[in-house]
Each structure stands twice: as structure tokens, then as C-alpha cells.
C-alpha positions in Angstrom: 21.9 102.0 59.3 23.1 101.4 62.7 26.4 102.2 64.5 27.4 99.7 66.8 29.8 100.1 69.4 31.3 97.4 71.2 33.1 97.4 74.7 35.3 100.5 76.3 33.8 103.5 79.0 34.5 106.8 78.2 35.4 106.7 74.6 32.6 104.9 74.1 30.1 107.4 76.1 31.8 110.1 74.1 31.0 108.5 70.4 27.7 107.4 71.3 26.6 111.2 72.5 28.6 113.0 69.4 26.6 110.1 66.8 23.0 110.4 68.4 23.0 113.8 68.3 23.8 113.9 65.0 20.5 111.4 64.3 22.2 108.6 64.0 21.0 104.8 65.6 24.0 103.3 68.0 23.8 100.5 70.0 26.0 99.7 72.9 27.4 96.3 73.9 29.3 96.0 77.0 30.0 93.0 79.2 29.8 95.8 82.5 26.8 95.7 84.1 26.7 99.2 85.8 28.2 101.0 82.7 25.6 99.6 80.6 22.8 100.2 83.4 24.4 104.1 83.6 24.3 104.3 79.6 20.5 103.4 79.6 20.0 106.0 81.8 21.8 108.0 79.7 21.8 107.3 76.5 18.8 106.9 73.8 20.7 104.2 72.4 19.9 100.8 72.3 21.7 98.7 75.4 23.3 95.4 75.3 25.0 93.7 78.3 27.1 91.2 77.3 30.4 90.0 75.7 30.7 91.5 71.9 33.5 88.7 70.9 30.8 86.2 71.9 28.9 85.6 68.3 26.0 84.7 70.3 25.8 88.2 71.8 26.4 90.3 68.8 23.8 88.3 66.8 21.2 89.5 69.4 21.6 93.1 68.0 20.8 91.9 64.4 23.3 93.6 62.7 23.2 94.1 58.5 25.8 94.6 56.5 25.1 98.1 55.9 25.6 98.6 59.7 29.0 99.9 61.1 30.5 97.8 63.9 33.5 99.7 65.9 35.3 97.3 68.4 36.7 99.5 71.4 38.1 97.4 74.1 41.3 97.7 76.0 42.4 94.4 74.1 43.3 94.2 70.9 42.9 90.5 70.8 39.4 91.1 71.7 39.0 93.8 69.1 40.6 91.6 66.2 37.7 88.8 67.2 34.7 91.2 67.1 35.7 92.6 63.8 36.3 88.9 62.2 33.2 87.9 63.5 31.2 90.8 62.4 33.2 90.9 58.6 33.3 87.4 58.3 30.2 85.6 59.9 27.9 88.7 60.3 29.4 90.3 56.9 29.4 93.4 57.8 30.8 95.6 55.2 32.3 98.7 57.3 33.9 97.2 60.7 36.5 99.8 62.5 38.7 99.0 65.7 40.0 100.7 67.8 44.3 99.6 68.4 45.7 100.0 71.9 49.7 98.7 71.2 51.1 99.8 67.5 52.5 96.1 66.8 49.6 94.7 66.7 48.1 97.1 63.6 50.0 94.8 60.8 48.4 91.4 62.6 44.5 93.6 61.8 45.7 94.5 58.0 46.6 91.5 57.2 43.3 89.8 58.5 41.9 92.7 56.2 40.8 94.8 58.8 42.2 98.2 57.6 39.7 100.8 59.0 42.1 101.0 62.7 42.3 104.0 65.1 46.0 103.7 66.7 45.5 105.4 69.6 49.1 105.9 70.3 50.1 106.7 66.8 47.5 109.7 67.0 48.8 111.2 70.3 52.6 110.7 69.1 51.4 112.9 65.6 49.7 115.1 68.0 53.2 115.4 70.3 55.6 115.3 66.9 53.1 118.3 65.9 53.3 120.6 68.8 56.9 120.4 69.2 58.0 120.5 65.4 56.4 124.6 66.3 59.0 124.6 68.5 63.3 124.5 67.0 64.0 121.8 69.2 66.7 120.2 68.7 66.3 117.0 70.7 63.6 116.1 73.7 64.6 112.8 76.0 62.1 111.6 78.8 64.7 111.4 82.0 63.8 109.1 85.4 61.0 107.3 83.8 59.1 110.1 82.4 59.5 112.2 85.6 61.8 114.9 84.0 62.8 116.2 80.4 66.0 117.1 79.2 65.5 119.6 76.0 67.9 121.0 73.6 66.7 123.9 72.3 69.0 126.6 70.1 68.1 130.8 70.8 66.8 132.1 67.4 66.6 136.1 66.4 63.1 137.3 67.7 63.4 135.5 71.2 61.8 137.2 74.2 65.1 135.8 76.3 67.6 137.4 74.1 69.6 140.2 75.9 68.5 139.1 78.8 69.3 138.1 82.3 68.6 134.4 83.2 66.9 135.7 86.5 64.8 137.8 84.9 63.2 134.9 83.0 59.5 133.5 84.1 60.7 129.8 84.6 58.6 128.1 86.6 60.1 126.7 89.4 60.8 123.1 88.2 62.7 124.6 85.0 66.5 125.3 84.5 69.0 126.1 82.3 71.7 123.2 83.4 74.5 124.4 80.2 74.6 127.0 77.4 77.0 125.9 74.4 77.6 129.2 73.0 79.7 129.1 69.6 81.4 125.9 70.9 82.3 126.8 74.5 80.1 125.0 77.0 79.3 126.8 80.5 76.8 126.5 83.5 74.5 129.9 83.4 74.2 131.9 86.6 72.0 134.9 87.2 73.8 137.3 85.6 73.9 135.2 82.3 72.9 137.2 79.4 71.8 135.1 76.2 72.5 135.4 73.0 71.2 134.5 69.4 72.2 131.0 68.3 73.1 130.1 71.7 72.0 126.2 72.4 70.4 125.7 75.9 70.1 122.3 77.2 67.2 122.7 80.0 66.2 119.9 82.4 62.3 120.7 83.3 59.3 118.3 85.1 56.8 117.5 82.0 54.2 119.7 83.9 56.3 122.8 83.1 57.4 122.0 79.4 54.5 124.8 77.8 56.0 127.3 79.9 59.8 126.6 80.2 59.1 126.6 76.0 57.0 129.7 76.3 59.3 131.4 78.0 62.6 130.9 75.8 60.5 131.4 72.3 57.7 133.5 73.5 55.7 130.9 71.2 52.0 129.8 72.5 
């Protein structure tokens, strides 16, 4: 059995490294002449320079329907056609693809290719994770992404309660903007002391977000 892995760069690299040094075959198809000139160099895998949705091209590789065909391109259209081709003309029994926009992962099940890797499902889990460890109460992107607004309420155990608002180690493009303590809203100023159950709405740069959330909880 064979893995073959069709289009994309780095992921690519990556997957073909991790699978030949675990013993397996891969082969490489890419329509980029230097990558696939640098992956020779590189790689003990067999290369292929050319156009993986092209049947022509993928039946140079002589692929068997015990091999494993994974489509990676940065178009899902192109994706969807190297897995049809390689389940449907090649039959191919285990074809995977990777999915670059969500709304298209209903269009691949229902052309029965099920085996998907949403790339921006995974990172939103991986997001959704890390800040479910945190009792945030709501997160919005502000400007386009280039500032976050977080609601966050002061639980028992935090390194920030009973203590002043300039003694905390915000970095410098982290503030406290209001504090809604048992109903009455104010803007904190040095001297502000917090308390348990306080809720802090904190405008930071993304950049800062592990630390401005480090330094409220005290969490890693």
C-alpha cells in the first residue's frame, strides 16, 4: 500500500516526512515545478509533477484500490475532483481531502466523500477548547480582528483579587475599560481594588490575550 498525496506545500512536506518515517510508501503529485524538484531532493518519496485532477496524471502513479489517495490543495473544487476521480474511475477504496471553507463539507458527503479534514473546524475546536479553560463570558473580534473585547467575571482563587489595578502585569496593549461590580458599572483607575464576582470587560490586541488571561486567572 501506498499513500498518495496530492497538491499543497507545507502540509504536504510535513505528512510525507511523519508517513516515511514511519515505513510507509508516499508519492507526491504537485503541479509546482520547484516544490516538486525541492521534495526530490528531500524526500525518499516517489515525485510527480503534474496536475492530480487531471486523470491522466494520477493514472501515471498506478494507484490500487488498497492505496490511500489524500487531496490537499487550496481548492476545494479541485479536491472534490481528485477524490471522485480516484473513488470512482481509479476505485480507490480510502480517499481523504483536505476542506479549506466549512460550506463546502456537505457538497463532499453527499458525493460520498466522508473521510474530510476541515481545517477551520479543527482550529475553531482548538480555539473553543482553550478558552472554555478560561470563565469567559463572551470574546468579540473588534476593527477587523485587530483588537478583542473580553468579558470575563473575577472568580475566588484569582491572583488579581485584593489587588490594585496598577499592580497588575498587563502588557501594554491590555486594559480594563469597565468593571460591573454587583450591578454598578465604573471605569477602574489605579487605585482600583477588585473583588470576587466582579465582571471586567477588557479590550486587548490578540497578541496579548495569553497574558491579559494569565494575568486576571493566573491560569496557563
Amino acid at each position: 500500500m501506498k499513500v498518495v498525496l496530492a497538491g499543497g506545500k507545507k502540509i504536504t512536506y510535513y505528512l510525507a516526512k511523519n508517513l516515511i518515517s514511519k515505513g510507509m510508501a508516499v508519492t507526491i503529485i504537485n503541479k509546482d515545478k520547484a516544490f516538486c524538484e525541492e521534495m526530490a531532493k528531500t524526500l525518499k518519496a516517489l515525485i510527480i509533477h503534474g496536475d492530480a485532477s487531471n486523470l491522466s496524471v494520477l493514472k501515471k502513479v498506478e494507484i490500487f484500490d488498497n492505496d490511500l489517495v489524500v487531496a490537499l490543495t487550496n481548492r476545494d473544487q479541485d479536491n472534490l475532483i481528485i477524490c471522485e476521480l480516484a473513488a470512482r474511475v481509479l476505485k480507490v477504496n480510502q480517499v481523504f481531502s483536505l476542506i479549506n471553507d466549512s460550506e463546502n463539507e456537505q457538497i463532499f458527503r453527499e458525493l460520498g466523500i466522508t473521510n474530510t479534514i476541515n481545517m477551520s473546524e479543527i482550529f475553531t475546536g482548538v480555539i473553543e477548547q482553550r478558552l472554555a479553560s478560561y470563565p469567559i463570558i463572551n470574546l468579540m473580534p473588534f476593527e477587523e480582528g485587530k483588537a478583542l473585547v473580553i468579558q470575563i467575571e473575577v472568580e475566588e482563587g484569582f491572583p488579581i483579587v485584593g489587588k490594585w489595578l496598577k499592580d497588575l502585569p498587563f502588557a501594554e496593549g491590555a486594559l480594563v475599560g469597565t468593571v460591573n461590580r454587583k450591578g454598578n458599572v465604573f471605569i477602574p483607575h489605579g487605585d482600583t481594588v477588585f473583588e470576587v464576582g466582579d465582571r471586567l470587560l477588557v479590550i486587548c490586541l490578540p497578541v496579548d490575550q495569553t497574558q491579559t488571561l494569565q494575568a486576571i486567572t493566573g491560569w496557563d
